[in-house]
C-alpha positions as CSV (number, residue, x, y, z in Angstrom):
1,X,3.6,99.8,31.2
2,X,3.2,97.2,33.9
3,X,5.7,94.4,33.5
4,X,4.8,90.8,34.0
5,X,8.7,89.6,35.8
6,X,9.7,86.3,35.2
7,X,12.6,85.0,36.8
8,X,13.8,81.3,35.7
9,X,15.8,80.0,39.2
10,X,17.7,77.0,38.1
11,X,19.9,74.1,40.0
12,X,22.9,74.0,37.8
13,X,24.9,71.3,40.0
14,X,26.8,68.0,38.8
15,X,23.9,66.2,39.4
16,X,22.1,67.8,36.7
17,X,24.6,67.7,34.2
18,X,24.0,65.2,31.0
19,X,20.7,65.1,29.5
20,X,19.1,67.1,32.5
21,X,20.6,70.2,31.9
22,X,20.7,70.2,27.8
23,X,17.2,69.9,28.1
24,X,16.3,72.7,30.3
25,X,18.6,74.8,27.9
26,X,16.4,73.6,25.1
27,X,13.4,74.3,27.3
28,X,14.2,77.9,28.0
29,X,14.7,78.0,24.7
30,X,11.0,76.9,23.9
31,X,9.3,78.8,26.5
32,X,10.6,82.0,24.7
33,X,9.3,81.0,21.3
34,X,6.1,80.3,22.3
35,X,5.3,82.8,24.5
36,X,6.6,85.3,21.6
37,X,3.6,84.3,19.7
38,X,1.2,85.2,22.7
39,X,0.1,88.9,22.5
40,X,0.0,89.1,26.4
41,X,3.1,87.8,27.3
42,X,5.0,89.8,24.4
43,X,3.7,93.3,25.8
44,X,4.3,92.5,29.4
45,X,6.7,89.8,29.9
46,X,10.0,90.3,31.0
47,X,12.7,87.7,31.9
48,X,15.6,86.4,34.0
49,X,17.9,83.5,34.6
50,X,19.3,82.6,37.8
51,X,21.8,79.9,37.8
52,X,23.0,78.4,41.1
53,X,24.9,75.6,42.4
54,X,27.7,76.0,44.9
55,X,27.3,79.9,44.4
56,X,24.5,81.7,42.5
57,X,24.5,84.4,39.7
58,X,22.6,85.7,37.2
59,X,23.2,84.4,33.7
60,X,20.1,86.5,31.7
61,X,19.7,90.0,32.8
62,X,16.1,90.7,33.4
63,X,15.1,91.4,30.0
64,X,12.1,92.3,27.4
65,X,10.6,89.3,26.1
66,X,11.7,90.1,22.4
67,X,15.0,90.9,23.1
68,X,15.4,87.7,25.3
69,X,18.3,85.7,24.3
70,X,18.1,82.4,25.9
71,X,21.7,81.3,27.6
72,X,23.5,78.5,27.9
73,X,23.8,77.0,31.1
74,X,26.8,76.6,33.1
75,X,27.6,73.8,36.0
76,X,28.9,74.3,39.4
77,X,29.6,71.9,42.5
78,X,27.2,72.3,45.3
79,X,23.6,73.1,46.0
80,X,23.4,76.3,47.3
81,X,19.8,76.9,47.6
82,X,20.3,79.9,50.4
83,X,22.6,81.2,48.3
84,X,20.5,81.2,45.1
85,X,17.4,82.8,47.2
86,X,19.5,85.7,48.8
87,X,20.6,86.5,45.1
88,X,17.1,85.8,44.1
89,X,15.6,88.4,46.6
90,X,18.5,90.5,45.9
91,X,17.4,91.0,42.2
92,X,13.9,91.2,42.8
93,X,14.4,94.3,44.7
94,X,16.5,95.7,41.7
95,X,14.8,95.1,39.2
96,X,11.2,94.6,40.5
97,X,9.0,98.1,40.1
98,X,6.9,98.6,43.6
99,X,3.6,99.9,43.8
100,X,3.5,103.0,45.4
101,X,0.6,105.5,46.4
102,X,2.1,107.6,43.3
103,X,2.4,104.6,40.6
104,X,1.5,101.8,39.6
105,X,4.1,99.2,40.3
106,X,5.1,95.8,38.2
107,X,3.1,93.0,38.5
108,X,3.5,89.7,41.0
109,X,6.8,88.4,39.9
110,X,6.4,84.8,38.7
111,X,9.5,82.4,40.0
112,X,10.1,78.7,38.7
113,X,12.5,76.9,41.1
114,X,14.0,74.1,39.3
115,X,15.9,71.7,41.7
116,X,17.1,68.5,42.0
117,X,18.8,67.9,44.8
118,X,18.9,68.9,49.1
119,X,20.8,72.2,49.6
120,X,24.6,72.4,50.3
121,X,24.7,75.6,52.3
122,X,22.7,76.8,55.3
123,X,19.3,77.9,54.5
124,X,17.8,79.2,57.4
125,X,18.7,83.2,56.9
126,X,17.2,83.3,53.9
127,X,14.6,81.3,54.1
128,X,13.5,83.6,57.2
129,X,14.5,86.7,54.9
130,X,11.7,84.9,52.3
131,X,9.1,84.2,54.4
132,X,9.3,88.0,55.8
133,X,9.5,90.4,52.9
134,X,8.8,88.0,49.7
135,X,6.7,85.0,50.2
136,X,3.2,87.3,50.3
137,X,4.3,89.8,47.4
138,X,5.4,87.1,44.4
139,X,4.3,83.7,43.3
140,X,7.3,81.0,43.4
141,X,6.9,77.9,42.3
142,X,8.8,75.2,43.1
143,X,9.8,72.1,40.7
144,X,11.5,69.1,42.2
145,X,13.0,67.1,39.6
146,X,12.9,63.5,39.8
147,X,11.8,64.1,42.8
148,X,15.1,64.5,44.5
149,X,14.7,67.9,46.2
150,X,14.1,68.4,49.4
151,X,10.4,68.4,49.7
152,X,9.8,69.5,53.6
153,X,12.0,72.9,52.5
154,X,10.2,73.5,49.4
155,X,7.2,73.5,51.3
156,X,8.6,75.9,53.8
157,X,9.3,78.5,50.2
158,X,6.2,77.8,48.9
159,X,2.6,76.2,48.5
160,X,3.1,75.5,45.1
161,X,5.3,72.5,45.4
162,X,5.4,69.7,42.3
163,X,7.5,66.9,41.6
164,X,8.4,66.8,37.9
165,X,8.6,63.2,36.4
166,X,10.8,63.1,34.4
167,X,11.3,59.8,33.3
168,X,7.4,59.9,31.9
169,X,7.6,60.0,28.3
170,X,8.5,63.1,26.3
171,X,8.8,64.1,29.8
172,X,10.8,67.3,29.1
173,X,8.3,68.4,25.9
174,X,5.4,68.5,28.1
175,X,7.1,70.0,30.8
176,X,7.8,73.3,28.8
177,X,4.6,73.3,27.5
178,X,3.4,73.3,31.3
179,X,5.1,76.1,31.9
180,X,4.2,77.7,28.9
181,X,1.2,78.0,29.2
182,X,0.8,78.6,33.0
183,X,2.7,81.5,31.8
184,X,0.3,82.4,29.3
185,X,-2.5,82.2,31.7
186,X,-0.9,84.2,34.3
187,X,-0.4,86.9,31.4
188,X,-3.7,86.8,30.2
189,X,-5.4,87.2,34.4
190,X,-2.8,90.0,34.9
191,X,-4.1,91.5,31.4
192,X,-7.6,91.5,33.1
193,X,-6.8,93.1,36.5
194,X,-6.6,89.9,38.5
195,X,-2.7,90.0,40.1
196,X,-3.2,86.8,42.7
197,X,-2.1,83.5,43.5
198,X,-0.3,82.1,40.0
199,X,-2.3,80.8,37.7
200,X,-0.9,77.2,37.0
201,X,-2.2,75.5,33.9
202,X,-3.4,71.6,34.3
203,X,-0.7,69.3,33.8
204,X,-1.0,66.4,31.8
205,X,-1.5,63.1,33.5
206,X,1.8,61.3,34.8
207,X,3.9,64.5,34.2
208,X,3.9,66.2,37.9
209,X,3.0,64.1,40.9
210,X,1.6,65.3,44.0
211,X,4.7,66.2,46.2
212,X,3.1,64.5,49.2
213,X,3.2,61.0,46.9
214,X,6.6,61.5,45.8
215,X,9.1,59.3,47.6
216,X,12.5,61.4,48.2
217,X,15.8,60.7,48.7
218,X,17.6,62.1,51.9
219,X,21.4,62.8,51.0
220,X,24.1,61.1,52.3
221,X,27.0,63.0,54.7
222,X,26.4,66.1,53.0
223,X,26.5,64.6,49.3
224,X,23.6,63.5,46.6
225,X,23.8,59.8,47.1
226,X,21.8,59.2,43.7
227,X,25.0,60.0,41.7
228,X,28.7,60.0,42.0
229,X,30.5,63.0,40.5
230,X,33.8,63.6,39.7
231,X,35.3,66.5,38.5
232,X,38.4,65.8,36.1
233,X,40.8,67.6,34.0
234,X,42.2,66.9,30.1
235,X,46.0,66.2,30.3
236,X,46.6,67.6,26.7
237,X,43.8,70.5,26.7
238,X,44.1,71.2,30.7
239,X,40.4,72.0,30.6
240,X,38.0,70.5,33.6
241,X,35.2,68.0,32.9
242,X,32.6,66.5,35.2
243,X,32.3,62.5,34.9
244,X,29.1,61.2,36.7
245,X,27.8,58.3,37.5
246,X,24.6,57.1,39.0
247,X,23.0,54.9,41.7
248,X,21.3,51.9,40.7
249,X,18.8,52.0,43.2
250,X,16.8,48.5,41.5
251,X,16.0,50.5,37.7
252,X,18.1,48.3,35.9
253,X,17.0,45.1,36.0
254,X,14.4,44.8,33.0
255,X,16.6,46.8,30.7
256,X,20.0,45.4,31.1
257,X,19.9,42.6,33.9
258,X,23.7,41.5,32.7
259,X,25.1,45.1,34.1
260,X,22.2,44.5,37.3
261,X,23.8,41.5,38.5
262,X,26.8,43.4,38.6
263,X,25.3,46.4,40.2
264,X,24.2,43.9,43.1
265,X,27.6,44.0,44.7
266,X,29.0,47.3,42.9
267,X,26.6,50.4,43.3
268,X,27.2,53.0,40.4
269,X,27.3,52.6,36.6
270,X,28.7,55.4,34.5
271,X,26.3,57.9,33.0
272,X,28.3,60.4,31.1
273,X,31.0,62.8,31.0
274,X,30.6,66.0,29.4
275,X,33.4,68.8,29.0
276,X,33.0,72.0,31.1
277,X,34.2,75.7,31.4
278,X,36.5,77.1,33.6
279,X,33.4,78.9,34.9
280,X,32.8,75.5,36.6
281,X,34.6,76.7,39.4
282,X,33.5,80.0,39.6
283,X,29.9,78.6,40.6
284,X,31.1,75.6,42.6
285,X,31.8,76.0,46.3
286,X,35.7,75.8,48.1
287,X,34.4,73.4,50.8
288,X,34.1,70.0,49.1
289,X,32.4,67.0,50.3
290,X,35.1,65.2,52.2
291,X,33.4,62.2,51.0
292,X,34.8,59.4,48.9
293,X,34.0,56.2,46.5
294,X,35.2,53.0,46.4
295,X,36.8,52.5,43.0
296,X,35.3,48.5,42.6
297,X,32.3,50.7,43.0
298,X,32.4,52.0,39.9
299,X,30.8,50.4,36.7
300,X,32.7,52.0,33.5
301,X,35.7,53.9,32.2
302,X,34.4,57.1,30.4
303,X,36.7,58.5,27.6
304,X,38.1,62.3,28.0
305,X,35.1,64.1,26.8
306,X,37.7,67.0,25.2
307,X,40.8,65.1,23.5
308,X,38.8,61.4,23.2
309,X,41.4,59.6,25.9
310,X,40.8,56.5,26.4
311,X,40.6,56.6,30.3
312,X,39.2,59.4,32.3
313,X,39.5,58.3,36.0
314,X,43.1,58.6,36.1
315,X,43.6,59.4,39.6
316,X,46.9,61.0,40.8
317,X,49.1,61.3,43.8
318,X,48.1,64.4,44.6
319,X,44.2,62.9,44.5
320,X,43.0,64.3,41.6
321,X,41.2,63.1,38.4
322,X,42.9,63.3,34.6
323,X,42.7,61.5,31.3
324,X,45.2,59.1,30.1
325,X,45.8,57.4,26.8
326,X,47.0,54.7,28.7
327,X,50.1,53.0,30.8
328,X,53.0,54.3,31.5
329,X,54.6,58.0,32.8
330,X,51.8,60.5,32.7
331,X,51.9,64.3,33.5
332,X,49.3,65.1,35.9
333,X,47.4,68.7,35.0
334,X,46.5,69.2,38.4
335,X,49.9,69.2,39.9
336,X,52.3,69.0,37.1
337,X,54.1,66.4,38.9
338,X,54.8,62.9,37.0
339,X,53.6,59.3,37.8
340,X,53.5,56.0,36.6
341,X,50.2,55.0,36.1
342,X,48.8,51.2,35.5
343,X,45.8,49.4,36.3
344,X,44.4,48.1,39.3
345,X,43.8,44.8,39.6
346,X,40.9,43.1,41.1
347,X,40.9,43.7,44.8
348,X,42.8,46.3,44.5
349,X,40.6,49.3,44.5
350,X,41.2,52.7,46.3
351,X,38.9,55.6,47.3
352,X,38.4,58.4,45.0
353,X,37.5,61.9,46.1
354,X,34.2,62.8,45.2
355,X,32.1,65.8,44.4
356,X,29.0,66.9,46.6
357,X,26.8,66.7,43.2
């Protein structure tokens, strides 16, 4: 049998954590059910799940649509997208049948490149390792979301570049149907003999914008300037969390023009914090941004996502991030040293270490 491959390449970095990142869980999720209902895709399809962000690795081993078990996602610091495509290319070539003058090989392997963000590493070998051996053999197609990716290196990947909107309406619902049933059409050409170009299905209008409309957002010194990110750890449960908080960039001010007049002066507002794995750091890089925040430019005090403490930004001596209940002598997790800890006053604001999101 022939096997349709389908390999899922997904941006996992502290820019997409929150809402972004439970969704695309769901979503994977949802592209499974359906396309186990399609007769097609059920006897050809086969799937895989890339995760990268300061590192890359594979999270779903390519596997038999019915036996697909669709993962949870883990976060990383960084955007490695060379790394991500050299691991890409690497599994391709072992799992990926070839045709041969003997056999019959596997079919055009279908990527979806999810991204949000411009890469952290240096692209440039395997781009060039692309472009030579893969580009002409499999059909990637690349997904900025938001439209924060970079758009002029997408283009060098691919020609099927789109920028996901996905602050349209049921923007995520849609989205997985897209790819649904662009996956169900390229089962169904395959099915007939016809192993091209990928067969995208029409989007619906307002869902993917033309990347050449789509305005993008260039990073700043090496970080994603959209968001600060913050990576923390629980004093009591001395597990990591990632606190982020994001740009305002002029969204605000028919929704909340109280915390926009604020945001004239001080530039992020808090978005969420959400507990993480130790696995965090096995997918973020060792560099680190060498970049920092101004701590009046932060709007919001999160809560410790894993023991409910009432202050999350604690920042230490030693320059890292913990939860507190409050003032007093604390016992940092980082470095096991103890401080006194109070709070700032007005004018009185520091700079706090941030991640490269």
């Amino acid at each position: 049998m022939r096997r349709l491959p389908i390999f899922f390449l997904v941006d996992v970095s502290e820019s997409m954590v929150g809402e972004k990142l439970y969704k695309l869980e769901e979503g994977i999720g949802a592209v499974v059910s359906t396309l186990r209902k399609d007769p097609y895709a059920l006897e050809m399809a086969f799937l895989s799940v890339i995760a990268f962000a300061g590192k890359a690795k594979t999270v779903t081993q390519f596997t038999e649509l019915f036996a697909f078990h669709p993962p949870e996602l883990p976060v990383g610091g960084g955007t490695a997208l060379g790394a991500a495509l050299s691991h890409l290319m690497d599994e391709i070539d072992r799992t990926v049948v070839t045709t041969t003058p003997d056999r019959k090989g596997d079919w055009r392997p279908i990527i979806f490149l999810l991204t949000d963000g411009y890469p952290t590493d240096n692209v440039t070998p395997a781009l060039e390792r692309w472009n030579r051996s893969y580009r002409h053999r499999v059909g990637l197609v690349a997904i900025s979301i938001g439209g924060g990716a970079d758009h002029t290196l997408l283009k060098r990947l691919t020609d099927d570049v789109v920028v996901f909107n996905d602050s349209a309406q049921d923007a995520f619902a849609r989205f997985i149907r897209w790819i649904s049933m662009s996956i169900q059409s390229q089962s169904r050409s395959v099915s007939a003999g016809q192993d091209g170009k990928v067969n995208l299905a029409k989007a619906e209008p307002g869902l993917l914008v033309p990347v050449e409309s789509a305005a993008g957002l260039a990073p700043f010194a090496g970080v994603d300037d959209r968001y600060a990110v913050f990576v923390g750890k629980c004093a009591k449960k001395k597990l990591p969390y990632v606190v982020k908080y994001e740009r305002h960039m002029g969204r605000m001010e028919a929704s909340d023009p109280v915390l926009a007049n604020l945001l004239k002066t001080r530039r992020y507002a808090l978005d969420t914090a959400v507990p993480v794995k130790h696995s965090y750091f096995d997918l973020s890089d060792t560099v680190g941004s060498g970049q920092s925040v101004y701590s009046e430019d932060l709007i919001g005090q999160p809560n410790c996502p894993h023991c409910g403490a009432r202050f999350a930004m604690a920042v230490c001596g030693c320059g890292k991030i913990h939860c507190v209940e409050g003032e007093g002598e604390q016992t940092c997790p980082w470095c096991d040293k103890i401080g006194i800890y109070g709070t700032a006053e007005a004018g009185d604001g520091f700079d706090i270490g941030r991640g490269r999101g």
